[in-house]
N, C-alpha and C positions, 0 to 999 in steps of 0.2 A: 716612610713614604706611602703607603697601603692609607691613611687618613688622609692624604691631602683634599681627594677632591669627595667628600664622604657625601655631599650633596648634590646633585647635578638636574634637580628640578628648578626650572625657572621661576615656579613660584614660592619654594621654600630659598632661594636663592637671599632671601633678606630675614637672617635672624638675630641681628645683633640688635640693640637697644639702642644704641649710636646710630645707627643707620634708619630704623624706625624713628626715632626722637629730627632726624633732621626733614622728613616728608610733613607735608602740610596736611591738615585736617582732613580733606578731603581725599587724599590720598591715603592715610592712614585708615579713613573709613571703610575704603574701595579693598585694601588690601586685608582689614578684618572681614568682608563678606568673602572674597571669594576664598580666604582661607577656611572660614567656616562650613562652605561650603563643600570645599573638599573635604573637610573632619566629617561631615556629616555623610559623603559619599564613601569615602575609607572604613568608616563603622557599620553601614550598611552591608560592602561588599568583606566585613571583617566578620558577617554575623552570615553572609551565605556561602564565602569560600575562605581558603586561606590567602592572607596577605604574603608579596613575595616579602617586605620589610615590615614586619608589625610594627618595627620604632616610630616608622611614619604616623604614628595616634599620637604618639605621646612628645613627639613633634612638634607636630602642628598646635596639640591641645596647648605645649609652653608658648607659642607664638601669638595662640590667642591672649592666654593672661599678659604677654607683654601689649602687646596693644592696647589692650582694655585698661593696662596700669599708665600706660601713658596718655591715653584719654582723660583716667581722674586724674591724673597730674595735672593735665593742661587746665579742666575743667577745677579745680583746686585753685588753680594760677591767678585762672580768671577772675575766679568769685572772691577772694581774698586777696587781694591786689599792694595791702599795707603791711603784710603781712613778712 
């Protein structure tokens, strides 16, 4: 029971690849900046205090490869269409 709710930020609240895979392009892009954006604010405030969750780097950091893997997918989709 202690895992159930292991995430309770609204923005990490989307990490499955099912869930990522069914937003639209635009949404998908919206959702890699503002995750990036917190990676980049987590590392900053990881490099001047301590994090209460360090996992949160390494988080966010697999959430960006999923996005960006479903980007080339889509972008693959596209460009090879016979395929």
């Amino acid at each position: 029971m202690p895992f159930q709710n292991r995430d309770l930020r609204p923005d990490m609240s989307i990490t499955k690849a099912e869930d990522l895979r069914e937003m639209s392009d635009e949404q998908l892009a919206l959702t890699l900046k503002e995750t990036c954006d917190g990676y980049f604010k987590l590392k900053i405030q990881a490099q001047t205090e301590r994090l209460g969750a360090p996992s949160e780097l390494s988080k966010r950091r697999r959430l960006i490869a999923r996005i960006l893997t479903i980007q080339n997918e889509r972008t693959r989709a596209v460009s090879a269409p016979g395929r």
